[in-house]
C-alpha positions as CSV (number, residue, x, y, z in Angstrom):
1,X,4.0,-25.0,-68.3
2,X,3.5,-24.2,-64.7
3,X,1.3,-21.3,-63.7
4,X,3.4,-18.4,-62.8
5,X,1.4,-16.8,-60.1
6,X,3.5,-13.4,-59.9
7,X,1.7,-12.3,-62.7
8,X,-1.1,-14.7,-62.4
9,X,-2.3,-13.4,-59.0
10,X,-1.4,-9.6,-59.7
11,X,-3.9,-9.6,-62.7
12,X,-6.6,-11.1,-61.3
13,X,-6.4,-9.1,-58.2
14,X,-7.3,-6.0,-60.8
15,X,-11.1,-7.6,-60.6
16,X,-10.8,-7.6,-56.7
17,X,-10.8,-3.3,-57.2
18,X,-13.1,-2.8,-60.5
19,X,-15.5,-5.0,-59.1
20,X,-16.0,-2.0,-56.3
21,X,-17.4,-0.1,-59.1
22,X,-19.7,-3.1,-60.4
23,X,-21.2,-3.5,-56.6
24,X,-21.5,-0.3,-56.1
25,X,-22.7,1.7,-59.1
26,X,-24.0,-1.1,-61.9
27,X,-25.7,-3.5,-59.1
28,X,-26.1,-1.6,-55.9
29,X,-26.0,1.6,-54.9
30,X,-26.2,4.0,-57.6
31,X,-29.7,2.5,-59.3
32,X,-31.0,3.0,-55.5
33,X,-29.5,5.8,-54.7
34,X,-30.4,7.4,-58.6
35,X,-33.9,6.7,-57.6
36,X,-34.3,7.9,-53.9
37,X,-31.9,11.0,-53.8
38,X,-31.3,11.9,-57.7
39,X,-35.0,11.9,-59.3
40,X,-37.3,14.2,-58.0
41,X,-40.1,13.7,-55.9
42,X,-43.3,12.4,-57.5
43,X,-41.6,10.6,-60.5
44,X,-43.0,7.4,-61.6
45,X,-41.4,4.4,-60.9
46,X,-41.3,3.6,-64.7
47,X,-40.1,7.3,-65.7
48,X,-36.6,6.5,-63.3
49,X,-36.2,2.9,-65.2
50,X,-36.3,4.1,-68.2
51,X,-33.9,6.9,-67.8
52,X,-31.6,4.3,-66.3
53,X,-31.9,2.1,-69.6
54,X,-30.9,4.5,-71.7
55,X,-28.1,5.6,-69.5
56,X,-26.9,2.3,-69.5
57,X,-27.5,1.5,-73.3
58,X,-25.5,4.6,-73.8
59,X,-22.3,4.0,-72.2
60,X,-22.7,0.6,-74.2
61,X,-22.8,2.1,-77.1
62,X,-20.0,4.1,-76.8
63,X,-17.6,1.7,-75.8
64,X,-19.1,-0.8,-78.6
65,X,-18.1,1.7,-81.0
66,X,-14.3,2.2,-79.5
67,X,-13.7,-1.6,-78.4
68,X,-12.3,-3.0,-81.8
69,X,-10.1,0.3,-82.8
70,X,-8.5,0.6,-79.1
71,X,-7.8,-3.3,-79.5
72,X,-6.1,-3.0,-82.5
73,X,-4.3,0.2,-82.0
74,X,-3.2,-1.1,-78.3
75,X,-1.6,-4.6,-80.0
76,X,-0.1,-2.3,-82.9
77,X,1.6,-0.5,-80.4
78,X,2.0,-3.1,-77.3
79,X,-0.2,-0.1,-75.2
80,X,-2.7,-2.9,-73.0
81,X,-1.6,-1.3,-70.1
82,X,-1.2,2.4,-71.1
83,X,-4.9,2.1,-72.3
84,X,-6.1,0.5,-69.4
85,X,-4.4,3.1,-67.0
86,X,-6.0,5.8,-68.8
87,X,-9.4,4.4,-69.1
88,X,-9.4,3.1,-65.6
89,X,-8.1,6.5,-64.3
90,X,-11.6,8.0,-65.7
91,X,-13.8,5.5,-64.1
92,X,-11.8,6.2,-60.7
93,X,-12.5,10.0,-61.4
94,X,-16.2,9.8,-62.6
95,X,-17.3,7.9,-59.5
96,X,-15.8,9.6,-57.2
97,X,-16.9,12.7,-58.3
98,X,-20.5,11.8,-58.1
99,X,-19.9,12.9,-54.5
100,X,-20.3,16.5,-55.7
101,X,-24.1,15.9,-57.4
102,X,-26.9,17.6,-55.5
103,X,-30.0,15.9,-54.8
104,X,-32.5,16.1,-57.8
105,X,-29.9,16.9,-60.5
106,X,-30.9,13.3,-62.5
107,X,-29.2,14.2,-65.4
108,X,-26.1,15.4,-64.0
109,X,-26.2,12.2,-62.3
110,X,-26.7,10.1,-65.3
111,X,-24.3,12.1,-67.6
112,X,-21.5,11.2,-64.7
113,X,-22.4,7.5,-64.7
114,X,-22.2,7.0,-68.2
115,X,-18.5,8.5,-68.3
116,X,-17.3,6.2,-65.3
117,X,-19.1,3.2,-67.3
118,X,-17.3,3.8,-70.1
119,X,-14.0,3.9,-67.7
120,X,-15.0,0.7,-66.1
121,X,-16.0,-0.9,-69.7
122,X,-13.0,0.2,-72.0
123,X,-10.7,-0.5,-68.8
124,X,-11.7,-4.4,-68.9
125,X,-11.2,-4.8,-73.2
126,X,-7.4,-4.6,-71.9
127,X,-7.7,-6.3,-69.0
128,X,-9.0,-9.1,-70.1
129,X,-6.8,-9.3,-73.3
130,X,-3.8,-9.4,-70.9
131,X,-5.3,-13.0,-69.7
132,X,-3.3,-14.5,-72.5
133,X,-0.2,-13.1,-71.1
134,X,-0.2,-14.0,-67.5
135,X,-1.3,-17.6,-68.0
136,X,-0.8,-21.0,-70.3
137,X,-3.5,-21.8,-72.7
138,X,-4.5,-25.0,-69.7
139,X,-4.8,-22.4,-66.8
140,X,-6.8,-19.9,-68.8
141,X,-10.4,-21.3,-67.1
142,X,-8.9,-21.6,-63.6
143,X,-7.2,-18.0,-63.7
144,X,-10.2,-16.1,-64.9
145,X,-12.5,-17.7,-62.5
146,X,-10.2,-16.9,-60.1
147,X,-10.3,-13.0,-61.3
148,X,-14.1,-13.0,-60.9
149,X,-14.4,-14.8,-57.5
150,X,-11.6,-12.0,-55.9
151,X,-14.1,-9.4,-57.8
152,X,-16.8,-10.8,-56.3
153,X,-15.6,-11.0,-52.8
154,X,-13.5,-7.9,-52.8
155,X,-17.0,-6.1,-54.2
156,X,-18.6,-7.8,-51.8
157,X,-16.7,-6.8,-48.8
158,X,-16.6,-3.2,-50.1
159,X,-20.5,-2.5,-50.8
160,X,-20.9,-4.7,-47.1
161,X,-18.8,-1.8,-45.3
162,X,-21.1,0.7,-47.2
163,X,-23.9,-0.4,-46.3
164,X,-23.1,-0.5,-42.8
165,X,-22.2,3.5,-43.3
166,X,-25.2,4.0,-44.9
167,X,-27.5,2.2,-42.3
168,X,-25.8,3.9,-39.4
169,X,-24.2,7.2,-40.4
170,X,-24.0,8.9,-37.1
171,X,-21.5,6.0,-36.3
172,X,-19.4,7.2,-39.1
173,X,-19.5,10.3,-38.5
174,X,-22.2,11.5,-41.2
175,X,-25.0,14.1,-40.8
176,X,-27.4,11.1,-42.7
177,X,-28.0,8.9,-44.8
178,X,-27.1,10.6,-48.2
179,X,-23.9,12.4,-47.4
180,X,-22.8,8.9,-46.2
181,X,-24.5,7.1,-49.6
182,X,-22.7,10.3,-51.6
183,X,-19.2,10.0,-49.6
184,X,-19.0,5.8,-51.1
185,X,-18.6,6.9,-54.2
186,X,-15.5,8.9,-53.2
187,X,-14.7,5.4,-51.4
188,X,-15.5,3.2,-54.4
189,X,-13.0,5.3,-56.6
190,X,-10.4,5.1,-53.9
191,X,-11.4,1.4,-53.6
192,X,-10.3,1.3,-57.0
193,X,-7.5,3.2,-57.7
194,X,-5.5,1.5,-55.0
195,X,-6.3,-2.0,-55.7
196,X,-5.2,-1.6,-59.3
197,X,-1.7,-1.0,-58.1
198,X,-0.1,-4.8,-58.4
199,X,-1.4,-5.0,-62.3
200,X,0.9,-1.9,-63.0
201,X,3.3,-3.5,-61.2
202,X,4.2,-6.7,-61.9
203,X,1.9,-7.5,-65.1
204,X,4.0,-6.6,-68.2
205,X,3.0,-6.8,-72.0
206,X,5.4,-9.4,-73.9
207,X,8.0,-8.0,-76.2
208,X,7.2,-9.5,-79.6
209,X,9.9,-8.0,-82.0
210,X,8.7,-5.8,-84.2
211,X,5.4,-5.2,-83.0
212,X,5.6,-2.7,-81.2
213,X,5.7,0.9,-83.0
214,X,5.1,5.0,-82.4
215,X,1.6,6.0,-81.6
216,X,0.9,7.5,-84.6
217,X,1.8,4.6,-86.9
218,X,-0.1,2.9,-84.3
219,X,-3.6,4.6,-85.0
220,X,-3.0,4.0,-88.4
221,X,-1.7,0.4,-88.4
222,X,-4.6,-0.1,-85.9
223,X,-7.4,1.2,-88.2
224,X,-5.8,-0.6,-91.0
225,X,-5.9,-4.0,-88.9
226,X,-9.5,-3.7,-87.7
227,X,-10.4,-4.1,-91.4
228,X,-8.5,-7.2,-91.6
229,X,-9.6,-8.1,-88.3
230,X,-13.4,-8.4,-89.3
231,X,-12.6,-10.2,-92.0
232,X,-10.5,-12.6,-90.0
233,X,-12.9,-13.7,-87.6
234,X,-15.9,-14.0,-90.2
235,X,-13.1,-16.8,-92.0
236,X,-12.9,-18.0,-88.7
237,X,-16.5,-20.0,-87.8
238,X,-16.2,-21.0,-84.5
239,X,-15.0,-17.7,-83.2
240,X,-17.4,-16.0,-85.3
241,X,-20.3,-19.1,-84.2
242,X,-19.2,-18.4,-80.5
243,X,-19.8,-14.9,-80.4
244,X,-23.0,-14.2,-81.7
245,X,-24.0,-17.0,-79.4
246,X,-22.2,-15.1,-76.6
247,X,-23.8,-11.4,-77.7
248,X,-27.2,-12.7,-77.5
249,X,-26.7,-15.1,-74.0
250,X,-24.3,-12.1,-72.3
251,X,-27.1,-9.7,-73.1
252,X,-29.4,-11.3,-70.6
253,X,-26.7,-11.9,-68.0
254,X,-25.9,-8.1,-68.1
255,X,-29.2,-7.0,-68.3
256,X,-30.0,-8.6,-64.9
257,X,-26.8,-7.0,-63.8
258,X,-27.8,-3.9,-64.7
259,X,-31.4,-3.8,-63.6
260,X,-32.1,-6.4,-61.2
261,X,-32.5,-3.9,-58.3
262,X,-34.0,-1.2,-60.8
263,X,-36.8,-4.3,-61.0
264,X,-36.9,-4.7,-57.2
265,X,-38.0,-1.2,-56.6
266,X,-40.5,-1.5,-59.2
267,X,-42.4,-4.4,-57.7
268,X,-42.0,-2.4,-54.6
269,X,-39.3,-4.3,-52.9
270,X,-37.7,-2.0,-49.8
271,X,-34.2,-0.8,-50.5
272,X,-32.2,-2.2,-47.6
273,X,-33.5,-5.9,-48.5
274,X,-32.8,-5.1,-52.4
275,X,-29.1,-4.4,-51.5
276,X,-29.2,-7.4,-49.0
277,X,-29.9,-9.6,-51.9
278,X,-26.9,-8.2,-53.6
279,X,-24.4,-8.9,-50.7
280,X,-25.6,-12.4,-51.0
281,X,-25.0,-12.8,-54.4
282,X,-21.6,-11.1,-54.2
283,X,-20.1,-13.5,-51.1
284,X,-22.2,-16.5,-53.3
285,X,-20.3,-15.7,-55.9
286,X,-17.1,-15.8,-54.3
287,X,-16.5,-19.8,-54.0
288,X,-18.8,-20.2,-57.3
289,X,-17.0,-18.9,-59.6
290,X,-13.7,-20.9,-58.5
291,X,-15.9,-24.0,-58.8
292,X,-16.7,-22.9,-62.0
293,X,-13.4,-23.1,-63.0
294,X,-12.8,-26.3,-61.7
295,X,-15.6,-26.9,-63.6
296,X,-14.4,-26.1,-66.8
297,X,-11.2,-28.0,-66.6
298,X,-12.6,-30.9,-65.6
299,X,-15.1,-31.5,-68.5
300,X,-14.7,-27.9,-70.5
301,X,-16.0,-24.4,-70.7
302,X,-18.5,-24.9,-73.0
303,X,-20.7,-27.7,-70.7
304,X,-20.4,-25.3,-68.1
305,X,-21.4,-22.6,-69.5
306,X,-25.0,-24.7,-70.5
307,X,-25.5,-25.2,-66.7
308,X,-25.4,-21.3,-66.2
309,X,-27.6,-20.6,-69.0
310,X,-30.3,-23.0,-68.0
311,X,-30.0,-21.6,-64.6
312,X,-30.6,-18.4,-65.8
313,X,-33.4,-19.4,-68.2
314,X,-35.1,-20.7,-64.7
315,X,-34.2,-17.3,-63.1
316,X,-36.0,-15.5,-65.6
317,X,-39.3,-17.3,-65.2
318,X,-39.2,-17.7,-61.6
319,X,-38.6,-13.7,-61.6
320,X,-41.5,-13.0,-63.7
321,X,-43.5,-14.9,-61.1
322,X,-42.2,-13.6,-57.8
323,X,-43.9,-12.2,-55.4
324,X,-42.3,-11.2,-52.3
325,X,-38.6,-9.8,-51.1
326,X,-37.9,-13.7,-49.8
327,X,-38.2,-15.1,-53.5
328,X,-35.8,-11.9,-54.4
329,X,-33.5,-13.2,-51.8
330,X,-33.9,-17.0,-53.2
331,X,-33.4,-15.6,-57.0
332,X,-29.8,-13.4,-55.4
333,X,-28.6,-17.0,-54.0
334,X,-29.1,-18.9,-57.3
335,X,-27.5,-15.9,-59.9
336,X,-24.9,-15.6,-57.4
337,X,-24.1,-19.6,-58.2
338,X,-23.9,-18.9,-61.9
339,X,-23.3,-15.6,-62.7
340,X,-19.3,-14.9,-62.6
341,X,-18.6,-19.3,-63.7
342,X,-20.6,-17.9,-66.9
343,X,-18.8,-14.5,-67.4
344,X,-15.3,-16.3,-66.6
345,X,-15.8,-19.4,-68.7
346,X,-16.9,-17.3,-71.6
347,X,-14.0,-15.5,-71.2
348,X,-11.5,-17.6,-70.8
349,X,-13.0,-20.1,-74.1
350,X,-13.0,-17.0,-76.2
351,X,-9.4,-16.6,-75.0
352,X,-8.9,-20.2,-76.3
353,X,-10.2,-19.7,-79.8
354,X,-8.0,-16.2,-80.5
355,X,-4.4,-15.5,-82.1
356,X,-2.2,-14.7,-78.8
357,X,-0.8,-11.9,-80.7
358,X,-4.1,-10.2,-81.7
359,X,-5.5,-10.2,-77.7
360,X,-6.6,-6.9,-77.9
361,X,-8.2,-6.4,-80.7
362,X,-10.1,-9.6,-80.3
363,X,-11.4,-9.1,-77.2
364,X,-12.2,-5.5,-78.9
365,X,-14.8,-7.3,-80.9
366,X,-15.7,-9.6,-77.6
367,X,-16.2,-6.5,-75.4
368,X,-18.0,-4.6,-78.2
369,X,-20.5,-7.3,-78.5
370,X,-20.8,-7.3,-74.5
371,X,-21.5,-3.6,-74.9
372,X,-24.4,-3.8,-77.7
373,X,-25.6,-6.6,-75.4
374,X,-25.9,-4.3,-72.5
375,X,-27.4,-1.8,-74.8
376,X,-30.4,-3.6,-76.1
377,X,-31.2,-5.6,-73.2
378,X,-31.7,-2.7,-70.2
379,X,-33.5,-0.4,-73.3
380,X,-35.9,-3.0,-74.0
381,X,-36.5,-3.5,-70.2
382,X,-37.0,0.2,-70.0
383,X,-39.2,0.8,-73.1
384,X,-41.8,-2.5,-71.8
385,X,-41.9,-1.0,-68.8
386,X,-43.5,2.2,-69.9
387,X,-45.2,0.7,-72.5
388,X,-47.4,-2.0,-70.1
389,X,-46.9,-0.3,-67.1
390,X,-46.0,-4.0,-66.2
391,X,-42.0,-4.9,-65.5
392,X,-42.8,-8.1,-64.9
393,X,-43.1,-8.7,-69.0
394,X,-39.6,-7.1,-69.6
395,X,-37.8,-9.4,-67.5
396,X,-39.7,-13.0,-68.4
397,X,-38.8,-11.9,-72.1
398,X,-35.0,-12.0,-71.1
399,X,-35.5,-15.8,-71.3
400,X,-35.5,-15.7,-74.7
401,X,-31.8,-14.4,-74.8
402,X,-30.5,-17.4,-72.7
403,X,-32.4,-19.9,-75.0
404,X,-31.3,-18.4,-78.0
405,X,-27.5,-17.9,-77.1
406,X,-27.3,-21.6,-75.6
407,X,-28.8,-23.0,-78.8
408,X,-25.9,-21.2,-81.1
409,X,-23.3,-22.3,-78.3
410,X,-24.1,-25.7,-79.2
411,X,-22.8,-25.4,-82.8
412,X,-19.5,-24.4,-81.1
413,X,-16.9,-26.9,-81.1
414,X,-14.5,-26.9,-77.8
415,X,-11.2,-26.1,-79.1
416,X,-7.9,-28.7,-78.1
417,X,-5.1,-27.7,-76.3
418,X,-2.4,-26.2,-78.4
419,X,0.6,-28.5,-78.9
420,X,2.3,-26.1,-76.8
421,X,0.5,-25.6,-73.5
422,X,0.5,-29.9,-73.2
C-alpha cells in the first residue's frame, strides 16, 4: 500500500500547530514567564517549582482519569474528530486567555494552565489514534516521525518569533517586555487554531458498518467497552509488557519536558540563555526526529527507542553535574537528537501492537499512562526540591526511570508486519 499523503501530510501537520502550545507554555515561556511576572516578589525559587509540579501533575491527572472512557466512547461512536475539535478548541481558549492574568495572580495563572493542558493533552488521545487511519501498518514509524519533526520546527519557528517580540518590544509595538510575553499567548492560541485547519479538512474517520451509533448509546457502549478493554490488554502481554515499560521511560522524558527550564532557573541560569537552549532543541529536533524514523524502519522501533533512552540516561547524569549555561546549551543539543525519535517511535510501535478498530480507546490507556507519568515525575521533582533545598538530586534520580523503562522494553517482542500492509 502506497502512503497516501492527502491525509498523511494533513495529520501530521496538526503537530506543526499544537506544538506552539508545547514551546510555548510546557517548555518555554510560561515556566519563565510563571516565575518572573506571575509569582510575587521574594518567593523562593523552590516555592515557584513546586507549585509548577503540582500544576502539572494535575492536569495529568485529570486527563489520566478521562483518556480510556473518551477513547472508548469516541470508537463507539466514530467521534476522533468531534472530540479532538472540542478538546483542542479549549486549549486554544485557555492560552490565549492567559493574556488577561495580571501580574502576581499565581493561581489564576496556574488554574488557566492546567485547563489548556488538559486541552492540549485530551486533544492528542485522538490525534494520535487517527495515525492508524491516515497511514499503512509499514509507514506508521516514518509518518509519526514526520508529525513530530513539523511540531518541532513549526514550535520552533513560533517560540523563535516570540522571543524576538519579547527581546525587543518597542519594535513591535509593545509598552515592554510583559505585555509582549502576555500578548504570545494570544498568538500561541491563534498559532494553533489555524494550523489545525487541514486535519478537519481532509482527515476523515473510516466508516466501519455498524460501529458507529447515537451519543448516548455511545457513553454507555463506551463505559461498557473500557471494562472489556482492561481486560483485553492484560490477555494481551506485549501490549501490556510495552506499556508499563513506556509509563515508567515516558515519565522521565516528560518530566524534562516539563521542568527543564523550571531546573535552569533554579541553578540560576539567566532566562534569555534558558529559552535559547530551547530554540536549539526545537530546530535539533526538526531533522532528528525524521531520522528517527528512518531509523526505525530500517532496523525497528524498538532498537531505536534503546538509543534514546541511553541518551537520556547520560543526560540525566551529566545534568546533575552541570555547572554553567554552556553545558545547558550542550544538554538542549543532545535531548533535542532524541527526544521527538523516542516520543514518535513509541508511538508509532504501540500503534503496531493495537486492534485498528479500537484506536481510541487504546491510545486512551497509552495517553493515560503518559499522563500519570507526567504526574509523578514533575511532583517528585518538586517535592526533592523543597525537601533538600538541592534540585540537582531530583533530576539525577530521573535516571532511574530511563533504566527501568528500557529494561521492561527489552522483554517486548517487535511485532511483524500484518499480512496486509506487505
Amino acid at each position: 500500500m502506497r502512503l497516501n499523503w492527502k491525509k498523511a501530510l494533513p495529520w501530521a501537520f496538526y503537530d506543526w500547530a499544537n506544538s506552539a502550545y508545547a514551546m510555548t507554555m510546557l517548555s518555554g515561556l510560561f515556566p519563565v514567564f510563571f516565575s518572573d511576572f506571575w509569582t510575587p516578589k521574594g518567593t523562593p525559587a523552590q516555592d515557584s517549582t513546586f507549585r509548577l509540579g503540582v500544576a502539572n501533575s494535575t492536569a495529568g491527572i485529570i486527563v489520566a482519569a478521562l483518556a480510556p472512557v473518551l477513547g472508548a466512547i469516541a470508537d463507539r461512536g466514530g467521534a476522533r474528530r468531534r472530540f479532538l475539535l472540542f478538546f483542542a478548541t479549549l486549549g486554544v481558549a485557555m492560552t490565549a486567555s492567559l493574556h488577561f492574568v495580571v501580574q502576581g495572580n499565581w493561581f489564576a495563572a496556574l488554574m488557566i494552565y492546567v485547563a489548556a493542558t488538559v486541552g492540549f493533552s485530551g486533544a492528542n488521545i485522538f490525534y494520535d489514534s487517527l495515525l492508524v487511519t491516515v497511514a499503512d501498518e509499514k509507514e506508521f514509524d516514518i509518518v509519526s516521525a514526520l508529525g513530530y519533526g513539523l511540531g518541532y520546527l513549526g514550535g520552533g519557528l513560533l517560540f523563535l518569533f516570540i522571543v524576538m517580540m519579547v527581546k525587543d518590544p518597542a519594535k513591535f509595538g509593545f509598552a515592554d517586555t510583559s505585555a509582549a510575553a502576555r500578548f504570545a499567548f494570544v498568538l500561541t492560541g491563534i498559532w494553533w487554531a489555524i494550523f489545525s485547519v487541514p486535519l478537519f479538512l481532509w482527515v476523515k474517520e473510516p466508516k466501519i458498518e455498524g460501529q458507529k451509533v447515537p451519543a448516548r448509546q455511545a457513553i454507555g457502549a463506551g463505559l461498557r467497552q473500557l471494562v472489556e478493554t482492561f481486560r483485553h490488554i492484560y490477555g494481551m502481554k506485549t501490549v501490556f509488557l510495552f506499556l508499563l515499560a513506556y509509563w515508567l521511560y515516558i515519565d522521565g522524558v516528560d518530566t524534562i519536558v516539563l521542568m527543564a527550564t523550571d531546573y535552569g532557573k533554579a541553578l540560576g541560569f539567566d532566562s534569555q540563555k534558558l529559552i535559547t537552549a530551547l530554540l536549539m532543541t526545537q530546530f535539533v529536533g526538526f531533522p532528528a526526529a525524521i531520522v528517527f524514523g528512518k531509523i526505525g524502519e530500517r532496523f525497528g522501533a524498538r532498537r531505536a527507542i534503546f538509543i534514546g533512552l541511553a541518551v537520556y540516561t547520560g543526560v540525566t547524569i551529566w545534568g546533575y553535574r552541570m555547572k554553567s549555561a554552556n553545558e545547558f546549551f550542550g544538554l538542549a543539543i543532545v535531548i533535542g537528537l532524541v527526544q521527538g525519535g523516542v516520543q514518535s517511535l513509541s508511538r508509532s510501535f504501540y500503534a503496531r501492537l493495537i486492534p485498528k478498530d479500537k484506536a481510541g480507546e487504546f491510545f486512551g490507556f497509552y495517553n493515560m499512562l503518559g499522563k500519570f507519568a507526567a504526574v509523578q515525575g514533575p511532583m517528585f521533582m518538586g517535592i526533592v526540591g523543597v525537601l533538600t533545598g538541592n534540585p540537582r538530586l531530583s533530576i539525577f534520580a530521573v535516571a532511574a526511570l530511563f533504566l527501568a523503562g528500557g529494561t521492561l522494553l527489552y522483554f517486548v517482542r517487535e511485532p511483524q508486519p500484518s499480512p496486509t500492509s506487505a
